[in-house]
Backbone bond lengths (Angstrom), bond angles and torsions (degrees), N, CA, C in turn:
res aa  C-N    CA-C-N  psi(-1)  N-CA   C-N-CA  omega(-1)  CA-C   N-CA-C  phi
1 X - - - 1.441 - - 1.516 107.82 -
2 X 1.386 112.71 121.35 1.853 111.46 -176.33 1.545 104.56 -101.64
3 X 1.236 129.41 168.68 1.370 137.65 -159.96 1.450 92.61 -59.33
4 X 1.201 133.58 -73.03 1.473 136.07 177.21 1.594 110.35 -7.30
5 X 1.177 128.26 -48.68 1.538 132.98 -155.32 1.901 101.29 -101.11
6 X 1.372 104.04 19.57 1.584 98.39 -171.49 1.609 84.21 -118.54
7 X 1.472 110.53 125.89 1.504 122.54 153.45 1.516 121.17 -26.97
8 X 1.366 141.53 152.29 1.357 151.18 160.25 1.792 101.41 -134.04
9 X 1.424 101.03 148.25 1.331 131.11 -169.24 1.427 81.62 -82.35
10 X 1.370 110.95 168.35 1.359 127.84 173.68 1.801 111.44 -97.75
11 X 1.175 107.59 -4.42 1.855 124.40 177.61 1.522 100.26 -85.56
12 X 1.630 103.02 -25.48 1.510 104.99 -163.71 1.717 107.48 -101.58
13 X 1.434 130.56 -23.14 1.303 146.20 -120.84 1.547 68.78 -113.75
14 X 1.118 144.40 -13.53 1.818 123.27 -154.09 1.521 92.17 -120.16
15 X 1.418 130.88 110.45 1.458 137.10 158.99 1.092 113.15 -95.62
16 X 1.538 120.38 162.87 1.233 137.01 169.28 1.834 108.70 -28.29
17 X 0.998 110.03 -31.23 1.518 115.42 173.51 1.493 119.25 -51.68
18 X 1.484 104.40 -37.11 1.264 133.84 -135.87 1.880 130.00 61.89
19 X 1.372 125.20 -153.42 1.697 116.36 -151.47 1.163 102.72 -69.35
20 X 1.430 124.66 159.22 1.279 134.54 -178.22 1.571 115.50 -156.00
21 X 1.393 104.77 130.51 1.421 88.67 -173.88 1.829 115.67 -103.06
22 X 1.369 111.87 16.50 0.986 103.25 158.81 1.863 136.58 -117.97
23 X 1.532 76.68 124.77 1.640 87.04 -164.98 1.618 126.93 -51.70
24 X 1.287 128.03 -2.50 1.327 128.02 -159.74 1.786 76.77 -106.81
25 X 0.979 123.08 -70.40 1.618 120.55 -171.50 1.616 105.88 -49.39
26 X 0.970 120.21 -66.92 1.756 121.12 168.69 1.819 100.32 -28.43
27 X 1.217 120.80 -67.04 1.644 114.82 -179.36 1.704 104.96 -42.08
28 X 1.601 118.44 -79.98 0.987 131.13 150.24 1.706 105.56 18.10
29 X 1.266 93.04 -93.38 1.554 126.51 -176.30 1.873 103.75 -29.99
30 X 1.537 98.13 -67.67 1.454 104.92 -176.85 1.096 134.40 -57.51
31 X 1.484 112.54 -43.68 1.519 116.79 146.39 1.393 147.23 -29.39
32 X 1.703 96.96 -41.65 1.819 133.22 -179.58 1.691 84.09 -57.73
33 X 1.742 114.48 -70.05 1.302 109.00 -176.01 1.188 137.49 -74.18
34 X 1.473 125.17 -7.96 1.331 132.48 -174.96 1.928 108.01 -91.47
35 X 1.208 85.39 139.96 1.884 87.83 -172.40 1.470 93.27 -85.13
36 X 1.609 107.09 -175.48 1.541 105.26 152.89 1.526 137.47 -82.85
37 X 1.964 103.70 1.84 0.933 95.39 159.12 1.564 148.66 -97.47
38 X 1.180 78.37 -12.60 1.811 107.20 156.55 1.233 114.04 -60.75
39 X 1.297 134.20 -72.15 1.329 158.48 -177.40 1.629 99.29 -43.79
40 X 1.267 132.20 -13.34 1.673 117.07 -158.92 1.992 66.61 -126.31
41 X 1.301 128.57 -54.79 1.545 108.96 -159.15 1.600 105.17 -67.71
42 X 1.537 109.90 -6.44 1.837 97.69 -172.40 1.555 102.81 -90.57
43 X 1.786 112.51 -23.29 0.989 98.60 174.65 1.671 116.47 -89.43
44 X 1.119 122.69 -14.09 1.551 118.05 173.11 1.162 103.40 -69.29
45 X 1.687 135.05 -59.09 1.319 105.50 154.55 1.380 160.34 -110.57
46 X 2.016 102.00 72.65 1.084 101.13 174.98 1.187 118.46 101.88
47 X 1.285 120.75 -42.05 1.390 110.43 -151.58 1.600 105.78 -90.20
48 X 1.674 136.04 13.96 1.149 117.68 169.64 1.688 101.87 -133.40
49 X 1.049 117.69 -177.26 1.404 114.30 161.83 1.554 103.09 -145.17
50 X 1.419 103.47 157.97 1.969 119.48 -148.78 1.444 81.60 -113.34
51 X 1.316 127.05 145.41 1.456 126.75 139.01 1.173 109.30 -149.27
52 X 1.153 112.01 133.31 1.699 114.83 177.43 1.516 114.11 -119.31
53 X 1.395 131.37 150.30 1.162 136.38 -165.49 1.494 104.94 -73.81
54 X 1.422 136.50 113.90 1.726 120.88 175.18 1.191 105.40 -66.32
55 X 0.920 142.31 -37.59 1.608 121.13 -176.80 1.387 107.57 -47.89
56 X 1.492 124.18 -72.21 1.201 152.77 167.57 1.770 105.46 -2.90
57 X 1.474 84.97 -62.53 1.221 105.51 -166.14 1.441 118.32 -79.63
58 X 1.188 101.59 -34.35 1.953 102.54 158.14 1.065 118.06 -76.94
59 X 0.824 120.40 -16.63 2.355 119.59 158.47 1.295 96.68 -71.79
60 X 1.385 135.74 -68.48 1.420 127.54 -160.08 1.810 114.06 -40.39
61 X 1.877 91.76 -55.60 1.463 111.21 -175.82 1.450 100.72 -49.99
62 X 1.688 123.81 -74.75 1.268 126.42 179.35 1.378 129.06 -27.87
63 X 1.262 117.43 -32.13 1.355 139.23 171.03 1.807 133.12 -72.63
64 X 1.904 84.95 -35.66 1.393 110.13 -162.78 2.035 84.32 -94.81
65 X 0.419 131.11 -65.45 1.862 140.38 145.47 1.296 147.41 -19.18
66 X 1.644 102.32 -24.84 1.346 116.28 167.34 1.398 115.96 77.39
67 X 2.028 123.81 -12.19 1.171 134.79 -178.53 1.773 117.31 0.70
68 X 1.859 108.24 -60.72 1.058 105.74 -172.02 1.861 117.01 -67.55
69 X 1.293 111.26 -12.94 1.147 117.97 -165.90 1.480 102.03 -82.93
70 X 1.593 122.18 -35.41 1.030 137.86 -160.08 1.575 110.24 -62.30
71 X 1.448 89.84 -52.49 1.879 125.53 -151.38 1.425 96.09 -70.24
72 X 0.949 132.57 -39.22 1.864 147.16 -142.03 1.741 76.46 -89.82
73 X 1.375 116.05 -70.73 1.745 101.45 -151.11 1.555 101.23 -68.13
74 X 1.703 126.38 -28.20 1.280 110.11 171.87 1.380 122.04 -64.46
75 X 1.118 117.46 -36.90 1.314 105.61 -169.70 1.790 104.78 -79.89
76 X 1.457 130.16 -19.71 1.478 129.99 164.21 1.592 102.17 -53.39
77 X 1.674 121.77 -50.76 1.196 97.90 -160.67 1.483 97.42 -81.35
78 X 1.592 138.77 -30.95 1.795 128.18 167.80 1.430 112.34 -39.25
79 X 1.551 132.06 -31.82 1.254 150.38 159.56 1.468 105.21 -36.96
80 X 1.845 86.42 -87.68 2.112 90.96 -175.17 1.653 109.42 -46.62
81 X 1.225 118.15 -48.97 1.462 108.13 179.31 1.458 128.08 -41.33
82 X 1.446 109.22 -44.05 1.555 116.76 -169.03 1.763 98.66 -75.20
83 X 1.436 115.22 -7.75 1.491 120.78 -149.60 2.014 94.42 -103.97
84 X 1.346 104.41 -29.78 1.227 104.55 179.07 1.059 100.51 -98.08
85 X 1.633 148.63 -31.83 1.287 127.31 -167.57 1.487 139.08 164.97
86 X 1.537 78.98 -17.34 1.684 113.95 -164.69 1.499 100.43 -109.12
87 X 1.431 115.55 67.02 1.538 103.80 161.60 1.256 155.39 -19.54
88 X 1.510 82.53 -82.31 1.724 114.79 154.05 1.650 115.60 -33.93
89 X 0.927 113.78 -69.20 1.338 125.79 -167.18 1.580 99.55 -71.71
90 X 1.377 136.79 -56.94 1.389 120.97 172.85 1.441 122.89 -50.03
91 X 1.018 111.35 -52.61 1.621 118.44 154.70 1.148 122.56 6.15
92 X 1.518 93.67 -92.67 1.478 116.84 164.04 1.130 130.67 -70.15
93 X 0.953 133.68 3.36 1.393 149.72 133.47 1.596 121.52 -46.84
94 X 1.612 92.58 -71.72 1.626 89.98 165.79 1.337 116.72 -82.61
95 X 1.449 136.87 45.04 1.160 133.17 163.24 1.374 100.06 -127.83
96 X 1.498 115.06 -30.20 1.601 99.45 171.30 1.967 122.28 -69.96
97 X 1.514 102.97 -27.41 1.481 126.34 163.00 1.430 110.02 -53.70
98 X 1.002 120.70 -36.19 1.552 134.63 156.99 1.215 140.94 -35.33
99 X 1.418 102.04 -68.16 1.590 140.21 -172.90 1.239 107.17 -103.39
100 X 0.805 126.81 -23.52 1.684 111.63 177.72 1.187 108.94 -95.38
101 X 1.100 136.29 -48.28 1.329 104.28 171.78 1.627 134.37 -50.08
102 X 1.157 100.06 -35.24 1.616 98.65 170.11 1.330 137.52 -74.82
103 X 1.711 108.14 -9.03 1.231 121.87 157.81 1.287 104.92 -76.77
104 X 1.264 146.60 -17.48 1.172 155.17 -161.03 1.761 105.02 -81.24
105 X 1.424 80.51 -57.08 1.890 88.92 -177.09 1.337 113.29 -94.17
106 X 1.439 106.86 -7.49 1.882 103.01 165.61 1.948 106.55 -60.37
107 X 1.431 94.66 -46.68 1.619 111.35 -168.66 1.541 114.55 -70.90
108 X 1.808 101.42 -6.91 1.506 85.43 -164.69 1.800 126.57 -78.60
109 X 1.287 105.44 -4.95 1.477 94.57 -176.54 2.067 109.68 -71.10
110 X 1.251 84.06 -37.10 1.909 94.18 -173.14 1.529 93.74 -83.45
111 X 1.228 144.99 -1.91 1.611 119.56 148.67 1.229 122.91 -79.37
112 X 1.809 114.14 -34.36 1.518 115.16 172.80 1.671 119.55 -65.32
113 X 1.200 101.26 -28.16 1.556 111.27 -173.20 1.629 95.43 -78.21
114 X 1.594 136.98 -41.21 1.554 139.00 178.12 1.572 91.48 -77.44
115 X 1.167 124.76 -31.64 1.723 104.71 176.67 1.656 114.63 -81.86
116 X 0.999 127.14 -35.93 1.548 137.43 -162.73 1.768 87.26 -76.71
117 X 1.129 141.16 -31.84 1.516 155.92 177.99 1.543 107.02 -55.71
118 X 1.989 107.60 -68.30 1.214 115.37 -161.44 2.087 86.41 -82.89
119 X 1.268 116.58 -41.39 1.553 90.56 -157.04 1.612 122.44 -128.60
120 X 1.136 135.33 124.42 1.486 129.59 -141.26 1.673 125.66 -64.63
121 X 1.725 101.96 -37.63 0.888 116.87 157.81 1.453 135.65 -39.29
122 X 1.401 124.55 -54.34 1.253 144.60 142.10 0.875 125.93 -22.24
123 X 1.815 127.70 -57.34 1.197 156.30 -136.32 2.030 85.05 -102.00
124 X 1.491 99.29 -70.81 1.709 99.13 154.06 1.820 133.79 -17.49
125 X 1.647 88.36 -78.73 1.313 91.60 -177.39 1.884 118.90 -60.16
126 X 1.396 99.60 -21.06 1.719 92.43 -171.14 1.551 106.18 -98.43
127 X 1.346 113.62 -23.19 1.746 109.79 142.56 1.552 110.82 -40.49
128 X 0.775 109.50 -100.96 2.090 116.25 -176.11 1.304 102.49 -12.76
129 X 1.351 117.41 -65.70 1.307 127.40 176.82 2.122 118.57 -34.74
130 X 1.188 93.12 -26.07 1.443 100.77 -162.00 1.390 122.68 61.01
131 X 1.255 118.77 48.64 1.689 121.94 169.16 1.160 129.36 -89.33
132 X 1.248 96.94 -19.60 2.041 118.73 -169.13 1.361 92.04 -99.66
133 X 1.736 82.00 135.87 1.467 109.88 174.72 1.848 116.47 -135.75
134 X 1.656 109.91 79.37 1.317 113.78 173.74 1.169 119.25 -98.52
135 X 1.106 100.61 148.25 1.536 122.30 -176.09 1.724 108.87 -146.67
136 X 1.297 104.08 149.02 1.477 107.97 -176.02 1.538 113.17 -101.28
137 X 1.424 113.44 117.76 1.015 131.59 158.43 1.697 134.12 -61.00
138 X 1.480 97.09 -11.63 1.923 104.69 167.88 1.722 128.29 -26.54
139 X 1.402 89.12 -63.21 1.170 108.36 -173.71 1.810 120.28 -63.21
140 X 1.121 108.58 -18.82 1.401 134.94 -156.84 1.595 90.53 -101.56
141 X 1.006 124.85 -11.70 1.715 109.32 159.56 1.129 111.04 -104.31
């Protein structure tokens, strides 16, 4: 689901532009104006909800992380290991070279969304990025 397909309140739908009926630019839009300190008190209380695309967001991370750069020399040295002697231990080596990254990018939307929270920069860069997808939930109680 991409920002486009998420409802907007009609409190929320009106920017400095004024009305607009398209919802992906209106998100867009709100973000442009919302700081991070706004953005962390609407979500402490309530009043927005975050969703970010995981795919999206495991490319960003992977990218933002270097993943492929990472993965290549572990799994060479799980390689040399099994090559000198140490089975066991290369093994698991190249199975943790394996697996972690994909736990990595399974997890990544709910670390960017707990990082973009605790730190502004973050919160910045994955704005720009276009990953964030708020919308206000106000109205909806």
């Amino acid at each position: 689901m991409g920002c486009g397909s998420l409802p907007l309140t009609p409190a929320l739908a009106e920017t400095k532009n004024g009305p607009t009926n398209n919802p992906r630019s209106t998100t867009h839009a709100l973000l442009a104006e919302m700081t991070h300190a706004e953005f962390t008190a609407a979500y402490a209380r309530g009043e927005v909800k975050v969703e970010i695309d995981p795919r999206q967001a495991a490319r960003y991370l992977s990218a933002r992380l270097l993943l492929p750069f990472v993965v290549m020399p572990v799994l060479g040295v799980g390689v040399a290991l099994v090559l000198v002697g140490w089975i066991y231990t290369g093994l698991a080596v190249i199975a943790f070279g394996i697996v972690a990254p994909r736990f990595i990018k399974r997890s990544a939307s709910h670390f960017l969304v707990q990082q973009a929270l605790q730190d502004a920069a973050v919160y910045d860069a994955v704005t720009r990025a276009g990953l964030l997808c708020v919308t206000s939930v106000t109205s909806d109680r």
